[in-house]
KOLGU-4560 file (N, C-alpha, C; in nm, 3 decimals, padded with zeros to 5 digits):
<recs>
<n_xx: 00.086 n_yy: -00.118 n_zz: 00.000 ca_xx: 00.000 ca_yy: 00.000 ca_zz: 00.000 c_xx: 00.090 c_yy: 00.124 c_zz: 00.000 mol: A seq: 1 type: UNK>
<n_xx: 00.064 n_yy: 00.203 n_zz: -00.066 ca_xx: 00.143 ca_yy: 00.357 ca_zz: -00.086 c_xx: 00.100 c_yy: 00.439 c_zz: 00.042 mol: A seq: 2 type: UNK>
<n_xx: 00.170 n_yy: 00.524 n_zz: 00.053 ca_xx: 00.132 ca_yy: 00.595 ca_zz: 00.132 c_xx: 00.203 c_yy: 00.729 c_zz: 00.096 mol: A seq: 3 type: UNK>
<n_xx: 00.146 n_yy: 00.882 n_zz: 00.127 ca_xx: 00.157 ca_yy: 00.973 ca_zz: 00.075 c_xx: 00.131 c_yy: 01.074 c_zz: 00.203 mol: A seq: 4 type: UNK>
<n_xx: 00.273 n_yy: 01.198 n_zz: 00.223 ca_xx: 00.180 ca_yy: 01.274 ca_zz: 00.318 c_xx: 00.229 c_yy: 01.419 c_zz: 00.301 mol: A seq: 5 type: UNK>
<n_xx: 00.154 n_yy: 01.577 n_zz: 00.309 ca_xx: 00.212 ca_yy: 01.636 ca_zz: 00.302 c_xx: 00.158 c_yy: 01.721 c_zz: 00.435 mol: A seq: 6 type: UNK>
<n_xx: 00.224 n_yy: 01.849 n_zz: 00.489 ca_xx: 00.188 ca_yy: 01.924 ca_zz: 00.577 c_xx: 00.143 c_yy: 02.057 c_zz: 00.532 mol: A seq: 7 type: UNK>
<n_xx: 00.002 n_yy: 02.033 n_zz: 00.597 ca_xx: -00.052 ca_yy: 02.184 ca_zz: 00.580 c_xx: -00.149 c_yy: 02.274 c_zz: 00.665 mol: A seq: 8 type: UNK>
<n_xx: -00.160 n_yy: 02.391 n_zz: 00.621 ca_xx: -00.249 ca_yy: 02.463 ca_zz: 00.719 c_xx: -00.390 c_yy: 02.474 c_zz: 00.680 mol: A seq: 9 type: UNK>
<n_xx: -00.498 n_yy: 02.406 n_zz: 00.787 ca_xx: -00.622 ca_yy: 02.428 ca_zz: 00.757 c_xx: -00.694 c_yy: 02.628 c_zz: 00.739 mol: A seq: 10 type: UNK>
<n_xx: -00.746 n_yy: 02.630 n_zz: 00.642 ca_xx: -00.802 ca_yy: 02.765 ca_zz: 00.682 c_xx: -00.910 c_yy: 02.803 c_zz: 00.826 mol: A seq: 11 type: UNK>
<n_xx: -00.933 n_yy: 02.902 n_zz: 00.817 ca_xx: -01.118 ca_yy: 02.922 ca_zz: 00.960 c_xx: -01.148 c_yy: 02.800 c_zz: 00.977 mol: A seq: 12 type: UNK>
<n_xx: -01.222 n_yy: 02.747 n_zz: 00.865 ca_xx: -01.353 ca_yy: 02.671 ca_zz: 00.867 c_xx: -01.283 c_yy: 02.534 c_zz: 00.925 mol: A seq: 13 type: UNK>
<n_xx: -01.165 n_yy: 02.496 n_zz: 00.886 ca_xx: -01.087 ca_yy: 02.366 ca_zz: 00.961 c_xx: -01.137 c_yy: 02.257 c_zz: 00.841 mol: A seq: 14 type: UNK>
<n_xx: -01.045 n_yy: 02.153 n_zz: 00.879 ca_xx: -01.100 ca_yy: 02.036 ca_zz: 00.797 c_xx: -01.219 c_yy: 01.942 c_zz: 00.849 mol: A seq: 15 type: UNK>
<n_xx: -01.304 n_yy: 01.869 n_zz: 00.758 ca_xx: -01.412 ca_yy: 01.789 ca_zz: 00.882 c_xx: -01.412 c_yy: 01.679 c_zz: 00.902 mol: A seq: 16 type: UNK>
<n_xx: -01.358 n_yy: 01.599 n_zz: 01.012 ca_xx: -01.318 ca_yy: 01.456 ca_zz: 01.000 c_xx: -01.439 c_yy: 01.374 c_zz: 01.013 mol: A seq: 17 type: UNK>
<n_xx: -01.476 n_yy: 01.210 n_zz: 01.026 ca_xx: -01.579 ca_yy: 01.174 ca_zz: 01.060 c_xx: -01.569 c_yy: 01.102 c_zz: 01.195 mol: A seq: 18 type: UNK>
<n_xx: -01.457 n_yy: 01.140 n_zz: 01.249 ca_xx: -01.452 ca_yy: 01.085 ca_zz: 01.419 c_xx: -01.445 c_yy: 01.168 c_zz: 01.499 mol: A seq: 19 type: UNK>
<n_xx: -01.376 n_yy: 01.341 n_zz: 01.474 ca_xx: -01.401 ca_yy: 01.421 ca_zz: 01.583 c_xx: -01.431 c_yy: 01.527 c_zz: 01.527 mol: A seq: 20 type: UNK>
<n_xx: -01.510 n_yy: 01.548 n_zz: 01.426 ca_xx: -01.594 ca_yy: 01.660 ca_zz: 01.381 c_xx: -01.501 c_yy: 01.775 c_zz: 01.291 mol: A seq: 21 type: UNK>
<n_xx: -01.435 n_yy: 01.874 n_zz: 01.338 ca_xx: -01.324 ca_yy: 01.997 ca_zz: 01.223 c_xx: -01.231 c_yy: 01.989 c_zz: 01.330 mol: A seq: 22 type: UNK>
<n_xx: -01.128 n_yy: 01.994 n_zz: 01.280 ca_xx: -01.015 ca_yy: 02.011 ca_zz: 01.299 c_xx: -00.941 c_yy: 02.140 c_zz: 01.237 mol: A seq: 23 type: UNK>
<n_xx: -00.875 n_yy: 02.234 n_zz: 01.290 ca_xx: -00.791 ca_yy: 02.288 ca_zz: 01.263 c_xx: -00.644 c_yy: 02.311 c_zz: 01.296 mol: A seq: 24 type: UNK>
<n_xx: -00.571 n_yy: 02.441 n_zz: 01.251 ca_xx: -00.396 ca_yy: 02.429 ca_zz: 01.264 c_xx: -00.318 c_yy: 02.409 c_zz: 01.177 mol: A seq: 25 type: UNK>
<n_xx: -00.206 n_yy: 02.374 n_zz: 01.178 ca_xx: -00.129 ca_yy: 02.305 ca_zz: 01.128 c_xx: -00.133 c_yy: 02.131 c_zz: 01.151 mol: A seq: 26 type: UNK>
<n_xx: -00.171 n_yy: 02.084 n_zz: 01.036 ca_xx: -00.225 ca_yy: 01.956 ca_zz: 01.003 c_xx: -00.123 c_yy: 01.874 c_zz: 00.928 mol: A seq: 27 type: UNK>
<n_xx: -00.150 n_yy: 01.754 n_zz: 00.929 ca_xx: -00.063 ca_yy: 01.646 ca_zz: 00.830 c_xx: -00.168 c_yy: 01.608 c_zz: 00.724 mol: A seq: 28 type: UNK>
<n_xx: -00.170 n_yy: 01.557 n_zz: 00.623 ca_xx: -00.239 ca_yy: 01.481 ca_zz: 00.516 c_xx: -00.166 c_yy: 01.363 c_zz: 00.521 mol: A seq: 29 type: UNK>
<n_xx: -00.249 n_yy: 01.240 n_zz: 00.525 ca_xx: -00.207 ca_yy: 01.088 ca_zz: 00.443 c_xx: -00.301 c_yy: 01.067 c_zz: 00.357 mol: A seq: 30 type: UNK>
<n_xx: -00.256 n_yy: 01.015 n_zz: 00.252 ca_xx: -00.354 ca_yy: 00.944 ca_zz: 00.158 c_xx: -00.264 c_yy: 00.795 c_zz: 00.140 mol: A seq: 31 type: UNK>
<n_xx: -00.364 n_yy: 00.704 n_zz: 00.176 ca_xx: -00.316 ca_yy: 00.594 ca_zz: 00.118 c_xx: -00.403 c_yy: 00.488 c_zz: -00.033 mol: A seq: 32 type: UNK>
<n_xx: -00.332 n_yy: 00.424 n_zz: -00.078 ca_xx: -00.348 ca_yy: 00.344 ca_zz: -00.215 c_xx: -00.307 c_yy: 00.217 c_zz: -00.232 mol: A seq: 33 type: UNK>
<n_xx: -00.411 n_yy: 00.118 n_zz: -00.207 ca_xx: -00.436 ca_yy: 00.009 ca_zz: -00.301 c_xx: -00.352 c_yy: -00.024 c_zz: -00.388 mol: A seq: 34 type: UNK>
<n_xx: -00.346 n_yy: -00.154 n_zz: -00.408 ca_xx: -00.256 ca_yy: -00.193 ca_zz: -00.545 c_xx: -00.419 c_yy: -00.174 c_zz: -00.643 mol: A seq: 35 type: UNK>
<n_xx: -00.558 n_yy: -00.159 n_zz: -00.580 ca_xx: -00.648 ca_yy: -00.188 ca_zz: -00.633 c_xx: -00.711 c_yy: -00.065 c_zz: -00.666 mol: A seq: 36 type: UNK>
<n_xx: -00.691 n_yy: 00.060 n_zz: -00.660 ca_xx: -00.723 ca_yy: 00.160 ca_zz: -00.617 c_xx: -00.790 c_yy: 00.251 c_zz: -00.515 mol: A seq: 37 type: UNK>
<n_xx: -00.821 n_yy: 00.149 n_zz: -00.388 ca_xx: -00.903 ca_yy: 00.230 ca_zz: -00.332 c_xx: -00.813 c_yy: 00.320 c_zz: -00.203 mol: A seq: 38 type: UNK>
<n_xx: -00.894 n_yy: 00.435 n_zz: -00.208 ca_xx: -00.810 ca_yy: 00.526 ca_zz: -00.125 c_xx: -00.906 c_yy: 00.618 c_zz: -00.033 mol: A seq: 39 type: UNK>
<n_xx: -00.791 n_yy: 00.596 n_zz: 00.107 ca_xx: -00.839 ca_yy: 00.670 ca_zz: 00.252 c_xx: -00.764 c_yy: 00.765 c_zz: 00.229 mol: A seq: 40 type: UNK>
<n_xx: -00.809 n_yy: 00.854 n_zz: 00.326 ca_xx: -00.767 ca_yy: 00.980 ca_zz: 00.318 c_xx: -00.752 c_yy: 01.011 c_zz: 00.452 mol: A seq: 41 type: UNK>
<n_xx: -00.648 n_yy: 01.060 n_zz: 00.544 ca_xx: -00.649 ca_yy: 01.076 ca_zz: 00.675 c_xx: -00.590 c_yy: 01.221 c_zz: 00.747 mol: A seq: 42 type: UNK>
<n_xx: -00.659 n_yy: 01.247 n_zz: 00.842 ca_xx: -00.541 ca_yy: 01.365 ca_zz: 00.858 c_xx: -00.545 c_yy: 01.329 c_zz: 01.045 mol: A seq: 43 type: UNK>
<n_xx: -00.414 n_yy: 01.488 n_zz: 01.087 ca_xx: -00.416 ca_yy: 01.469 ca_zz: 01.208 c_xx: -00.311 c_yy: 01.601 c_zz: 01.249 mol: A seq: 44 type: UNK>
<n_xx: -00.323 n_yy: 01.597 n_zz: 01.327 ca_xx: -00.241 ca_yy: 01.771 ca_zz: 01.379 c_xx: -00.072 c_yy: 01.689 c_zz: 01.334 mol: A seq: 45 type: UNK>
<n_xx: -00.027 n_yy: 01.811 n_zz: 01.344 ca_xx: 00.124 ca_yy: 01.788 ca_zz: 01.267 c_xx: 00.172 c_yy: 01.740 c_zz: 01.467 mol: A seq: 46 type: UNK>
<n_xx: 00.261 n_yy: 01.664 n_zz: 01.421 ca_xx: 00.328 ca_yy: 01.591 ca_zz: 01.513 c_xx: 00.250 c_yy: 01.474 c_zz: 01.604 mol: A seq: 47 type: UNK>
<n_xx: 00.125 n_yy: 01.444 n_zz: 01.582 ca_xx: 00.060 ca_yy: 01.363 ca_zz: 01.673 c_xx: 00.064 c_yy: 01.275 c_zz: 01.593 mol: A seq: 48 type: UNK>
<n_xx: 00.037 n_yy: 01.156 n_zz: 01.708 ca_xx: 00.026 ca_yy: 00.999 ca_zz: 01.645 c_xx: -00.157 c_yy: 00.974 c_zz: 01.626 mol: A seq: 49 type: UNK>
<n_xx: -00.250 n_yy: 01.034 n_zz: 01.659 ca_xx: -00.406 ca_yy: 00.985 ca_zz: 01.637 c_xx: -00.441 c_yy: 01.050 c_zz: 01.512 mol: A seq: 50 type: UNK>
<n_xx: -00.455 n_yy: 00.956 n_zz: 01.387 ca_xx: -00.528 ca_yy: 01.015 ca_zz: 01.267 c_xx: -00.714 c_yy: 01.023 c_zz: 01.251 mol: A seq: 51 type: UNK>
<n_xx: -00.755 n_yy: 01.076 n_zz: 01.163 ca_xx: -00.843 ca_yy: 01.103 ca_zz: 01.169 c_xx: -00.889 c_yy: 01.089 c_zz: 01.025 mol: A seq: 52 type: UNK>
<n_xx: -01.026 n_yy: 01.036 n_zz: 01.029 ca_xx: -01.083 ca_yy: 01.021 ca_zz: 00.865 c_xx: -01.108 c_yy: 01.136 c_zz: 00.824 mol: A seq: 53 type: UNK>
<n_xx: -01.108 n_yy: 01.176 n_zz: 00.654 ca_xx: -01.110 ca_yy: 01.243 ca_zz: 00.652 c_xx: -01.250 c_yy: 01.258 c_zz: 00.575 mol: A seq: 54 type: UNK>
<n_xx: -01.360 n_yy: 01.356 n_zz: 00.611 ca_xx: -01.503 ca_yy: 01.343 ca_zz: 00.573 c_xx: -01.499 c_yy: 01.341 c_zz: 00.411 mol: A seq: 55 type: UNK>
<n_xx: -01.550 n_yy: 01.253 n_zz: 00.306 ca_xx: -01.589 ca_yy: 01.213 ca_zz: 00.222 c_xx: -01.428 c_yy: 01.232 c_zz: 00.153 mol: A seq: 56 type: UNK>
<n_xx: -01.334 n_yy: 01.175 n_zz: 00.238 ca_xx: -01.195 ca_yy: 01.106 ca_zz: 00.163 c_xx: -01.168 c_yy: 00.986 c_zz: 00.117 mol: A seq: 57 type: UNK>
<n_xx: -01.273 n_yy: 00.897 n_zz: 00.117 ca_xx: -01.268 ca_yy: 00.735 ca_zz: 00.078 c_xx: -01.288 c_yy: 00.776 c_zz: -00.106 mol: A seq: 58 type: UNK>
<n_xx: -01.204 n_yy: 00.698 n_zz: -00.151 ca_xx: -01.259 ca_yy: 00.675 ca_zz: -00.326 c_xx: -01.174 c_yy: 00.559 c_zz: -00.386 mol: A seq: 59 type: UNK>
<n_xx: -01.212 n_yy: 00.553 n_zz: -00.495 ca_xx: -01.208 ca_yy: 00.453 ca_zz: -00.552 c_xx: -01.108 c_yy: 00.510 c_zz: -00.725 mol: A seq: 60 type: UNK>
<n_xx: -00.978 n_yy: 00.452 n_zz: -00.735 ca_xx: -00.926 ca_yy: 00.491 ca_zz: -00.831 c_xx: -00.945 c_yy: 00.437 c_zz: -01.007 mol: A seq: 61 type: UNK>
<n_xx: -00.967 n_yy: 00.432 n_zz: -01.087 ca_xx: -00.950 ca_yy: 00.331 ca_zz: -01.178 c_xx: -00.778 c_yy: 00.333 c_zz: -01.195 mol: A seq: 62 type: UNK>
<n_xx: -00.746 n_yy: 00.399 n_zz: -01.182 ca_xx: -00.592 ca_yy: 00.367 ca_zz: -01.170 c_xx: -00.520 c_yy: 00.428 c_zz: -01.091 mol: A seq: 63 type: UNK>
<n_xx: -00.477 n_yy: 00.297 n_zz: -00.989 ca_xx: -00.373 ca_yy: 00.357 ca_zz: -00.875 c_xx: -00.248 c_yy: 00.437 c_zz: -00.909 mol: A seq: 64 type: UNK>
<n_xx: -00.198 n_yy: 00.471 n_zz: -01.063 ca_xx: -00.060 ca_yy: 00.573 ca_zz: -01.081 c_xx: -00.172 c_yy: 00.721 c_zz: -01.045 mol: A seq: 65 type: UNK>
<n_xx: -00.268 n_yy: 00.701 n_zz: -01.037 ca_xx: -00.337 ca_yy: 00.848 ca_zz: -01.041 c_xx: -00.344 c_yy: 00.880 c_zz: -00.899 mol: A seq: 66 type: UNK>
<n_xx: -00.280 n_yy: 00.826 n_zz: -00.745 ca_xx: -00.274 ca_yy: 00.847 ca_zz: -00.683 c_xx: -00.213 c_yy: 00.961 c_zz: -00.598 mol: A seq: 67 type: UNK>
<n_xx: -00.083 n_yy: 00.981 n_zz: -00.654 ca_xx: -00.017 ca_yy: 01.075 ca_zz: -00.656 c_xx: -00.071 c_yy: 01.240 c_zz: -00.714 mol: A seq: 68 type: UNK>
<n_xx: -00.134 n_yy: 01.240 n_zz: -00.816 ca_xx: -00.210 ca_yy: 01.377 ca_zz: -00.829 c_xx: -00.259 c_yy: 01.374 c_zz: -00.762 mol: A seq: 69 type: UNK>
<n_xx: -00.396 n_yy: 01.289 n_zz: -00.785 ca_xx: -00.483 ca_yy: 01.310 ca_zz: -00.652 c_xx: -00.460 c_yy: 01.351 c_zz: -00.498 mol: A seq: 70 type: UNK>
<n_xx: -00.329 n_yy: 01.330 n_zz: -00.421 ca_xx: -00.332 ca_yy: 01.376 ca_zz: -00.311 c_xx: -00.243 c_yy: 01.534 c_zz: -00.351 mol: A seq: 71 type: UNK>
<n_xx: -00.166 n_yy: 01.543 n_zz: -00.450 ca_xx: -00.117 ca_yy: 01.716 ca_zz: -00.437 c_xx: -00.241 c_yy: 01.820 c_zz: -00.459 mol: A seq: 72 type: UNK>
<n_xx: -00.353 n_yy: 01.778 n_zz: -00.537 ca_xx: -00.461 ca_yy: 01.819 ca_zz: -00.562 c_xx: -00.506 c_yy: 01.824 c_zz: -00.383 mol: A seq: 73 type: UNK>
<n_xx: -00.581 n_yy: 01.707 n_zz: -00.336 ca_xx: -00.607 ca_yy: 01.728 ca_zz: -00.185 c_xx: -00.530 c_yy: 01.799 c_zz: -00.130 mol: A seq: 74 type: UNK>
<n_xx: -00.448 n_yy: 01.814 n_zz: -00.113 ca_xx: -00.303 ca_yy: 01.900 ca_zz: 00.012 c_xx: -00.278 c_yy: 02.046 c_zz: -00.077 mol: A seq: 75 type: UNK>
<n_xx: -00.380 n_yy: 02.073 n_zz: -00.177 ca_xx: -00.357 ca_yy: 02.220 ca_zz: -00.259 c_xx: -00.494 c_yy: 02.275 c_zz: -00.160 mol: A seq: 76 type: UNK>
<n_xx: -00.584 n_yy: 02.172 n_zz: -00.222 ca_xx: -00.802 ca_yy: 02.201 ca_zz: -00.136 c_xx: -00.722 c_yy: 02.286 c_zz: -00.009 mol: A seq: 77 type: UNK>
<n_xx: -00.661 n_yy: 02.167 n_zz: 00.035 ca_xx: -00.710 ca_yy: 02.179 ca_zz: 00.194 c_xx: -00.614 c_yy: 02.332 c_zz: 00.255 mol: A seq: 78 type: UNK>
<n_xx: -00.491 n_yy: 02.311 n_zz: 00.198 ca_xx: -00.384 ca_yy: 02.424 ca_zz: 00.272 c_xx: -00.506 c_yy: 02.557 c_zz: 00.241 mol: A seq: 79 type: UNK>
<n_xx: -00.497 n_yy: 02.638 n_zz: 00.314 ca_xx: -00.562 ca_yy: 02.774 ca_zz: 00.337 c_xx: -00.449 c_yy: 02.835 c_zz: 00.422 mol: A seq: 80 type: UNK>
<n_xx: -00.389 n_yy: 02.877 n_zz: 00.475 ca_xx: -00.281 ca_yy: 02.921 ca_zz: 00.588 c_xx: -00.337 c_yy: 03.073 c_zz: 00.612 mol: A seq: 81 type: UNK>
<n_xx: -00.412 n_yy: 03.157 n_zz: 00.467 ca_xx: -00.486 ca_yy: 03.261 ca_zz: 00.545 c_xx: -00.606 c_yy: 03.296 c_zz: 00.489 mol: A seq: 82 type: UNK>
<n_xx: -00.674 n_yy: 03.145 n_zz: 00.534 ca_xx: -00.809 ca_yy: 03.174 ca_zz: 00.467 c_xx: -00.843 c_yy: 03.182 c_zz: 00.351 mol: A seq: 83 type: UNK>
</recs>
């Protein structure tokens, strides 16, 4: 399984997980990938070990090389640093 992560800053509104509701700060991104395509999406404050789902981050690839856009695309969404 791949795994992918970059660091970024949530804007105001925070990101919205589905285990502890928005999160904000300075955040981590993981995305992980399937040899099959399917992909989680996780985040979690930068330096902590508890990740967090990330609300409607589950999908399904037809091709796992497309994994890699797909998360610089996510970690572009999400960084806001001023809103």
């Amino acid at each position: 399984m791949e795994e992918l992560r970059t660091l970024f800053k949530a804007g105001p509104g925070g990101v919205m997980t589905d285990d502890v509701g928005v999160i904000t700060g300075d955040l981590e991104l993981l995305t992980r990938c399937d040899p099959a395509g399917e992909v989680t999406t996780l985040v979690t404050y930068e330096g902590a070990e508890e990740w967090y789902r990330l609300t409607g981050g589950s999908t399904h690839l037809h091709d796992a090389k497309d994994h890699e856009p797909l998360h610089r695309t996510l970690a572009a969404v999400l960084n806001r640093p001023i809103g």
